[in-house]
N, C-alpha and C positions, 0 to 999 in steps of 0.2 A: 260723162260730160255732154256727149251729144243724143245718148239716149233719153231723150224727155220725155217720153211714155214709159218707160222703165222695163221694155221687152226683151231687153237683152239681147237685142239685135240691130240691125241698121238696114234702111229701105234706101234708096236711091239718092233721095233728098238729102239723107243727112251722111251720107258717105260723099255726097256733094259737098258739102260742110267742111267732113274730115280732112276731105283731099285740098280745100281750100284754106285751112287751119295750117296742116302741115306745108302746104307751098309758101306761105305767109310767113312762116316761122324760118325755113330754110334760107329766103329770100331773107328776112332778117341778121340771119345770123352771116351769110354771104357778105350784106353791107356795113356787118361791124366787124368780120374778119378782118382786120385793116392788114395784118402782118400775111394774109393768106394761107398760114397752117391747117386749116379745117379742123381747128383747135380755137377755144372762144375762153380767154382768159376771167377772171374778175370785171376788171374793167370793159374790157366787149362787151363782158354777159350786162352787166352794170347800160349801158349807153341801149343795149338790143332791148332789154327790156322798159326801158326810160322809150324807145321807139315807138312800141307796142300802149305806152300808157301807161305803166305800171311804175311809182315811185316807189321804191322798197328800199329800208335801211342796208347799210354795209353789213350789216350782222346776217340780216336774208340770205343776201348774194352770198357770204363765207358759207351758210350753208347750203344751200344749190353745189357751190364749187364742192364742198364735202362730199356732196351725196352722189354726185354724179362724175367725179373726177374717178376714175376704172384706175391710172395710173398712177394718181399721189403726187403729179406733176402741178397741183393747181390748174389745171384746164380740163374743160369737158371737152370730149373727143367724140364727133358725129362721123365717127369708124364706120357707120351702116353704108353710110352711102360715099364715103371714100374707098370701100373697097368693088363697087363701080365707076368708080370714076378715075381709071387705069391712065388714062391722059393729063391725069388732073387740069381738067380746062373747064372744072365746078358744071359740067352739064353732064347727063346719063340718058342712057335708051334701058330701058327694061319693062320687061314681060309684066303683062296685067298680073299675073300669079308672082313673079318676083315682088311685085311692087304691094301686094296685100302679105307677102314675106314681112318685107322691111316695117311695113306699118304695125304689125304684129306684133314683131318683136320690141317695138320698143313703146307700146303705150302700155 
């Protein structure tokens, strides 16, 4: 998505991008967490993405919730970075190599 040369890698600029991709989305889903679980239900997900722009039917969103619900609970669970966030006070400190961890494993 952010390799537009097709090299199969990333230079500066567009890890610039990435990193502002992911802080945009995180910040998203923070301001429609309304209940605070760091769990983003249907309807969150439904309002988060309606934020971003995106108008998508009920039928979409059931699938998002399918594909990405780990638990069967109906909510996607952003577990990456709730498991530094030991305070749970939604902010983290971690290592430049932590943090191309986390990005890692979940794109």
């Amino acid at each position: 998505m952010f390799d537009q040369e097709n090299k199969a890698g990333v230079n500066f600029s567009v890890f610039t991008g990435v990193w502002k991709y992911i802080t945009d989305w995180q910040n998203v889903v923070c301001t429609y967490d309304r209940d605070n679980s760091r769990m983003v239900d249907k309807n969150e997900l439904k309002q988060a993405l309606s934020g971003f722009g995106y108008r998508l039917s009920d039928q979409f969103h059931d699938v998002l919730i399918r594909k990405y619900d780990r638990e069967g609970r109906g909510q996607i669970a952003f577990d990456i970075f709730r498991c530094y966030n030991t305070d749970q006070d939604s902010w983290i400190q971690v290592s430049y190599e932590q943090y191309l961890s986390m990005v890692f494993s979940i794109v």
